[in-house]
DONU-72572 format. One record per residue (C-alpha): x, y, z; residue number from 1; residue in three letters. Coordinates in Angstrom, 1 decimal, m for minus. Layout:
% residues N
SITE      X      Y      Z   i  aa
SITE      X      Y      Z NUM ALA
...
END
This chain:
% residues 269
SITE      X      Y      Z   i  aa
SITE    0.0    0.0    0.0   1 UNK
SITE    1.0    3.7   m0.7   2 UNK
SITE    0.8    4.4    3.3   3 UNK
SITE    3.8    1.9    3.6   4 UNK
SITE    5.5    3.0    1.1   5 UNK
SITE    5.4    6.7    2.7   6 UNK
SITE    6.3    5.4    5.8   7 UNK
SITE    9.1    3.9    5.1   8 UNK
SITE   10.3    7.4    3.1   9 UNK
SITE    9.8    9.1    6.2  10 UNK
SITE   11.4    7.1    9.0  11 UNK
SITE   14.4    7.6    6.3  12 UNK
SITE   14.2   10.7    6.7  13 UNK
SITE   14.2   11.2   10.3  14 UNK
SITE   17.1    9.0   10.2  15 UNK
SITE   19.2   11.2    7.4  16 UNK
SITE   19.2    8.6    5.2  17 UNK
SITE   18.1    9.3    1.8  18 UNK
SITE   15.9    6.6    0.1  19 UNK
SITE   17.6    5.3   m3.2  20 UNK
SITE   16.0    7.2   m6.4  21 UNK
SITE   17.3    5.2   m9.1  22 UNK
SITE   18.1    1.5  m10.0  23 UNK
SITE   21.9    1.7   m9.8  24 UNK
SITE   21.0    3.4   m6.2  25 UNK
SITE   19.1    0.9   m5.3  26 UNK
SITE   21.1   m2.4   m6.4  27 UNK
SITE   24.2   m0.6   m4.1  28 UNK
SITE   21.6   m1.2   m1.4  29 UNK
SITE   20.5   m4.9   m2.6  30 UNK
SITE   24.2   m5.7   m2.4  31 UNK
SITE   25.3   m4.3    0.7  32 UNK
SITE   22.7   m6.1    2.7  33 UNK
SITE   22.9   m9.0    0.8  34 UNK
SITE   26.3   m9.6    1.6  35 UNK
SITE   25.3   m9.8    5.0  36 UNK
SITE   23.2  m12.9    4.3  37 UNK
SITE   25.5  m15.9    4.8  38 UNK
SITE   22.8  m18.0    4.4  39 UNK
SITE   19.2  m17.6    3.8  40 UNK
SITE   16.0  m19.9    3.0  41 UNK
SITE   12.4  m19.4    1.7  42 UNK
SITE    9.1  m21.3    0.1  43 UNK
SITE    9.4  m20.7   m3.4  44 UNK
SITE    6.6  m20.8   m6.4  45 UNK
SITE    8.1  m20.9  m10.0  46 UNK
SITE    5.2  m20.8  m13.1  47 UNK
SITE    7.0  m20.9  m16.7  48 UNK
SITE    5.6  m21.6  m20.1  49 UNK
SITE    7.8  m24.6  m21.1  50 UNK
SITE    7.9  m24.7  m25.0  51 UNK
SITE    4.2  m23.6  m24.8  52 UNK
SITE    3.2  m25.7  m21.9  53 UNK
SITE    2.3  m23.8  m18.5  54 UNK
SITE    4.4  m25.4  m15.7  55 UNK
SITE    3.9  m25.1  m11.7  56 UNK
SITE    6.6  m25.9   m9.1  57 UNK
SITE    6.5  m25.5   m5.6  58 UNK
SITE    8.7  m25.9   m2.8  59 UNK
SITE   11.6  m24.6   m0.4  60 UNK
SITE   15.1  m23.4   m1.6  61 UNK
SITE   17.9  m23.0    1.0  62 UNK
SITE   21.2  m20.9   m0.1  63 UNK
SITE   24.5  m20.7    1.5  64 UNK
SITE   27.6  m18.6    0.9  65 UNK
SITE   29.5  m18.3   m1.6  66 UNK
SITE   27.5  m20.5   m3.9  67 UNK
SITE   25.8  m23.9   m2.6  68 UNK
SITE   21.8  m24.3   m3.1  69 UNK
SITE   19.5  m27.0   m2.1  70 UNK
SITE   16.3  m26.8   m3.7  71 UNK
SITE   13.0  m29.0   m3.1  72 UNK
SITE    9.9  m28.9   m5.0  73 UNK
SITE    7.0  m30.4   m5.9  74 UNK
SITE    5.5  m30.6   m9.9  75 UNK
SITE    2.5  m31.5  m10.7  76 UNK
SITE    1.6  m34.4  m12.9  77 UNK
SITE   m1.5  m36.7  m14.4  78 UNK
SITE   m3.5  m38.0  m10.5  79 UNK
SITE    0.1  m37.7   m8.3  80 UNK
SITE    2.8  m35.1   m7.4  81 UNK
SITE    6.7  m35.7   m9.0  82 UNK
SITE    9.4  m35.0   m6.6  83 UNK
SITE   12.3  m32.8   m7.5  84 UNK
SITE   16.0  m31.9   m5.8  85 UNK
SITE   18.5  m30.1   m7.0  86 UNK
SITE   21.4  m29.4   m5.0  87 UNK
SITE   24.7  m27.2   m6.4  88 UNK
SITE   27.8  m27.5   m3.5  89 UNK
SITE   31.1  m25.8   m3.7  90 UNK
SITE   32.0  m27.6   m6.9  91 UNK
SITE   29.8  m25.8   m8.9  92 UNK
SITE   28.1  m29.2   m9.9  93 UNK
SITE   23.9  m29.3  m10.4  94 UNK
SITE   22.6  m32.3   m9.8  95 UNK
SITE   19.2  m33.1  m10.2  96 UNK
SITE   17.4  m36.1   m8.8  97 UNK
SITE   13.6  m36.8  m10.2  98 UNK
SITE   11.0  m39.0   m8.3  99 UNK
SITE    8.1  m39.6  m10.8 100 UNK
SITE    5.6  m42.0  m10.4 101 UNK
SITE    8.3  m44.3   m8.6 102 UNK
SITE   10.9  m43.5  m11.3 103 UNK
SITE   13.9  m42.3  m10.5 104 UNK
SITE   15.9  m40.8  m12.9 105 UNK
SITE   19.2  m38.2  m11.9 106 UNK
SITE   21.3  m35.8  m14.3 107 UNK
SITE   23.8  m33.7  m13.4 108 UNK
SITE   25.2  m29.9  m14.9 109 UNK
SITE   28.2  m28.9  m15.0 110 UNK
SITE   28.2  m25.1  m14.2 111 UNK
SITE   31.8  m24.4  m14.3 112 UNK
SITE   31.7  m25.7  m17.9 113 UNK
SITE   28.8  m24.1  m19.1 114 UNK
SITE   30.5  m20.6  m17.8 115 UNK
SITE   33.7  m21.1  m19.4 116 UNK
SITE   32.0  m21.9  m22.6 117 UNK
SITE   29.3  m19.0  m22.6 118 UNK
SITE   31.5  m16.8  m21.8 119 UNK
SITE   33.9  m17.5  m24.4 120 UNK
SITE   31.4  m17.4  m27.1 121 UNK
SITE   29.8  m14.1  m25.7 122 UNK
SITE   32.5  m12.2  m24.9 123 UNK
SITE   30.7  m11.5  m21.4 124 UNK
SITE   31.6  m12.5  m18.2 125 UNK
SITE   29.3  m15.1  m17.5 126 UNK
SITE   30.8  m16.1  m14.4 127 UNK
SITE   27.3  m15.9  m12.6 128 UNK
SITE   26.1  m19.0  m14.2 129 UNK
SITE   28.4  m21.1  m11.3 130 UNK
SITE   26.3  m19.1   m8.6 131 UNK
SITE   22.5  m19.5   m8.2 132 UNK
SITE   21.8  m17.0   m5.8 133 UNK
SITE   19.8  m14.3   m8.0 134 UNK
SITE   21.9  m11.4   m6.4 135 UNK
SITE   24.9  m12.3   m8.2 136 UNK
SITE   23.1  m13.1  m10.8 137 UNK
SITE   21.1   m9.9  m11.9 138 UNK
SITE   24.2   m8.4  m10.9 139 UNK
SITE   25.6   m9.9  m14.0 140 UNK
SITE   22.9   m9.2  m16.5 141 UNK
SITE   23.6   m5.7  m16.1 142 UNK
SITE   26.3   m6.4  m18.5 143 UNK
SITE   23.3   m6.8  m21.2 144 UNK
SITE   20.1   m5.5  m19.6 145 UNK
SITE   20.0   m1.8  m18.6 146 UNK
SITE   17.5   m1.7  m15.4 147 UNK
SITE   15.4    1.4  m14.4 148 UNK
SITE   13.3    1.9  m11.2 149 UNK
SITE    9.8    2.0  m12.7 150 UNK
SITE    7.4    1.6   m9.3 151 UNK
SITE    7.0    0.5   m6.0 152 UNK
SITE    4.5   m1.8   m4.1 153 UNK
SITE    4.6   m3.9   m1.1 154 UNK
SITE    5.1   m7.9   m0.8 155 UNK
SITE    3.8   m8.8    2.8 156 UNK
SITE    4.4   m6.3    5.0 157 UNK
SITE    7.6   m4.8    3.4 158 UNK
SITE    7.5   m2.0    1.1 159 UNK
SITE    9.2   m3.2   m2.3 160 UNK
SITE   11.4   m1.2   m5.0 161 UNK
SITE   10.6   m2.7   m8.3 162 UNK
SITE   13.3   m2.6  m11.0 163 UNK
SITE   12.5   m3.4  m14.9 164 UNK
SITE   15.5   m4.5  m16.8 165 UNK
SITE   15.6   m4.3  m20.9 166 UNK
SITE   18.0   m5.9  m23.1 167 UNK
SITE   20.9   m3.3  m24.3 168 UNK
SITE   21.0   m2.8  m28.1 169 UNK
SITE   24.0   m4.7  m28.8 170 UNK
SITE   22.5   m7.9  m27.0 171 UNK
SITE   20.5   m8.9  m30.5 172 UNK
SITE   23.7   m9.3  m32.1 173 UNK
SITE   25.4  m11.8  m29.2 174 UNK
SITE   25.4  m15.1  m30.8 175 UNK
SITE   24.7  m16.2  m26.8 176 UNK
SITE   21.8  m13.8  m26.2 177 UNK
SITE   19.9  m13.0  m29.5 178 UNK
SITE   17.4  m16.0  m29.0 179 UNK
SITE   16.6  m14.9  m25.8 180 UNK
SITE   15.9  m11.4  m26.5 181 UNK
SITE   14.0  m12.6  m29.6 182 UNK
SITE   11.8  m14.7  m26.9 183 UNK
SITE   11.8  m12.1  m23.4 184 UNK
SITE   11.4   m8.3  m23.6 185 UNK
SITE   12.0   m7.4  m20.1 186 UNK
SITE   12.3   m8.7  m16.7 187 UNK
SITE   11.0   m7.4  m13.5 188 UNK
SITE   12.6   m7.8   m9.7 189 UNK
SITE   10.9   m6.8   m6.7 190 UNK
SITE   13.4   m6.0   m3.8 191 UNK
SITE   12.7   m5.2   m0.1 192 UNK
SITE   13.2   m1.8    0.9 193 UNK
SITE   14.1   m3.1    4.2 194 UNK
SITE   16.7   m6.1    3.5 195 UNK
SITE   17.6   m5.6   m0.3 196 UNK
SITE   15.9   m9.4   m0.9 197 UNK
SITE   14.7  m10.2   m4.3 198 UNK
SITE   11.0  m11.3   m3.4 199 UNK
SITE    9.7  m12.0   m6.8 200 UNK
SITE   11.2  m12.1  m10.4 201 UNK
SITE    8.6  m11.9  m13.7 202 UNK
SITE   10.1  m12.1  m17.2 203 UNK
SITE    7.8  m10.7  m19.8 204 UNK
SITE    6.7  m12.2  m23.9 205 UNK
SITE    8.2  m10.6  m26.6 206 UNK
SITE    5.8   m7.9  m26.6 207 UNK
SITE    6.3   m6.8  m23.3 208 UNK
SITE    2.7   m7.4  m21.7 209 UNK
SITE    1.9  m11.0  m21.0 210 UNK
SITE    4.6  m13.3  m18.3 211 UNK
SITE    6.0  m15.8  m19.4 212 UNK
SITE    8.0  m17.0  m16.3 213 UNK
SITE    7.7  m15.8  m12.6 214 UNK
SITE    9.5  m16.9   m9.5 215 UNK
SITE    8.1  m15.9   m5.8 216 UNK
SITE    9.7  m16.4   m3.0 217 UNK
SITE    8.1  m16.1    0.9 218 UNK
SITE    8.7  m17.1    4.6 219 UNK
SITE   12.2  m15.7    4.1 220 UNK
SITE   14.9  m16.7    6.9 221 UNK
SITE   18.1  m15.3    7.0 222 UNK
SITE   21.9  m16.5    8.6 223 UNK
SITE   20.4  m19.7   10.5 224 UNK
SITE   22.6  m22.3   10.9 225 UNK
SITE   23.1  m24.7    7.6 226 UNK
SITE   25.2  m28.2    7.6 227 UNK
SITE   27.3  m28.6    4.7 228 UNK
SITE   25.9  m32.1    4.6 229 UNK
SITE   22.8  m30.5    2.9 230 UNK
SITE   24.4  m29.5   m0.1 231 UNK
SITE   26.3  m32.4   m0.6 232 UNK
SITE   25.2  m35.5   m3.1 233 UNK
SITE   25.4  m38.9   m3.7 234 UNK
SITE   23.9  m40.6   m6.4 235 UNK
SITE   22.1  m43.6   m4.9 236 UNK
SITE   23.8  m46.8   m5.7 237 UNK
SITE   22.4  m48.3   m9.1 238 UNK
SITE   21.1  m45.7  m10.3 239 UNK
SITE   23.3  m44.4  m13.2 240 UNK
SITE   23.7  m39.8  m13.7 241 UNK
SITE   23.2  m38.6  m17.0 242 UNK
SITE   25.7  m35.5  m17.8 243 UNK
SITE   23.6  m33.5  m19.5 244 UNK
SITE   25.9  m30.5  m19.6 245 UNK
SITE   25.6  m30.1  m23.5 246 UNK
SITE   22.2  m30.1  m24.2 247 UNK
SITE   21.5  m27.8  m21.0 248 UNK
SITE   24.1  m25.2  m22.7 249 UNK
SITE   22.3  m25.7  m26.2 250 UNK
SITE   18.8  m24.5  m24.5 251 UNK
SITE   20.7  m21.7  m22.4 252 UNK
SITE   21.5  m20.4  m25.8 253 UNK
SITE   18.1  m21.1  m27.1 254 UNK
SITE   16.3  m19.0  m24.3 255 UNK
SITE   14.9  m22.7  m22.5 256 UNK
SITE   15.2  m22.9  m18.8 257 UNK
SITE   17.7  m25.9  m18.6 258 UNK
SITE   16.0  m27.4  m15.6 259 UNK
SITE   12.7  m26.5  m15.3 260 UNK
SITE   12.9  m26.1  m11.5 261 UNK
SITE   15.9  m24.4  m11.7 262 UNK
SITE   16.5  m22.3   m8.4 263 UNK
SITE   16.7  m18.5   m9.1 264 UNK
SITE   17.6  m18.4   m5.5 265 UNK
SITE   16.8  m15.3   m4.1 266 UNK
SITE   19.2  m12.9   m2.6 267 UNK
SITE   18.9  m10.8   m5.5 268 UNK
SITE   19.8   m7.6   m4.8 269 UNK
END
């Protein structure tokens, strides 16, 4: 609500701090408090038009510094509910483990490799792509996307700064990006006024009006204590990984989530 959103202007105020009025302002803030957040978890809701079919995932997503995820959802299928986790540790290897209909079926990415070899061909740094937690990388798309702040609004009870990002000219030429920006026009983040958090992401159709992917997250904890042991895999015996490193840099280029259930983690500034 607009009352919140006034409130929060003027406790700044009476504090001599003065509220961020532009995106670049506002990402500084993002970052700074985000670098604060050693480790952080949340519920999280991702809806994404898959090749033309809408997808729903729910579940819970746990993130801890510098770069391990564990992710835990839930997608929806014909009478029954498929299991999904993804965990990324320190290696900067995805794997994913499926549970559908009492088949089990596990893959694995590795994100190291798709970095090098995106960034090689884009002549970006593309290092981001080894670390899920949204802040880092938004951070990165600025390299391609110029952000503006367009509006605010409130998730919860916290006031939100809402940031629209559109591709740069020269990204329709990038052999890495062109099928992307042929396919999104713009992407939105909402981030807390109060803890710099990236509550909510929306990417936007070629024309600019309809979503075609969103990611929400809620029930947002920050710094509790995380074992290692939860970001840590281990195939279970007879049960053979498929690599699928390749084909999951072949849809990166082709503007196709690799894994559907992909955390975005959230500490977005």
């Amino acid at each position: 609500m607009r009352w919140m959103l006034v409130m929060a202007l003027a406790v700044a105020a009476a504090l001599g701090v003065e509220a961020p009025k532009t995106a670049d302002e506002v990402m500084k803030f993002a970052a700074e408090k985000s670098a604060a957040h050693k480790t952080w978890s949340a519920d999280m809701r991702q809806n994404v038009n898959l090749m033309g079919v809408p997808l729903s995932l729910q579940g819970k997503t746990w993130f801890k510094a510098p770069r391990s995820t564990r992710t835990e959802m839930q997608m929806p299928l014909v009478g029954a509910l498929g299991q999904m986790l993804i965990i990324m540790g320190a290696d900067g290897i995805t794997w994913q483990e499926m549970d559908m209909l009492g088949q089990k079926k596990i893959t694995k990415i590795n994100m190291n490799q798709i970095a090098a070899n995106l960034t090689a061909q884009s002549g970006l740094n593309m290092n981001a792509m080894q670390n899920p937690d949204p802040a880092r990388q938004w951070e990165n798309d600025r390299q391609f996307m110029a952000y503006t702040l367009v509006s605010g609004g409130t998730i919860g009870a916290q006031p939100m700064w809402v940031l629209e990002g559109k591709w740069k000219p020269e990204a329709a030429a990038n052999p890495v990006l062109a099928q992307q920006v042929a396919t999104v026009a713009k992407t939105r983040l909402h981030i807390g006024q109060q803890d710099g958090f990236t509550y909510r992401i929306e990417q936007f159709d070629r024309t600019g009006e309809k979503t075609v992917a969103t990611i929400d997250f809620t029930n947002v904890k920050f710094n509790e204590n995380l074992d290692d042991a939860m970001f840590q895999y281990r195939p279970p015996a007879g049960i053979e990984a498929i690599d699928i490193t390749d084909m999951s840099l072949q849809m990166i280029k082709q503007g196709i989530p690799a894994t559907a259930g992909k955390s975005s983690s959230a500490d977005k500034p």
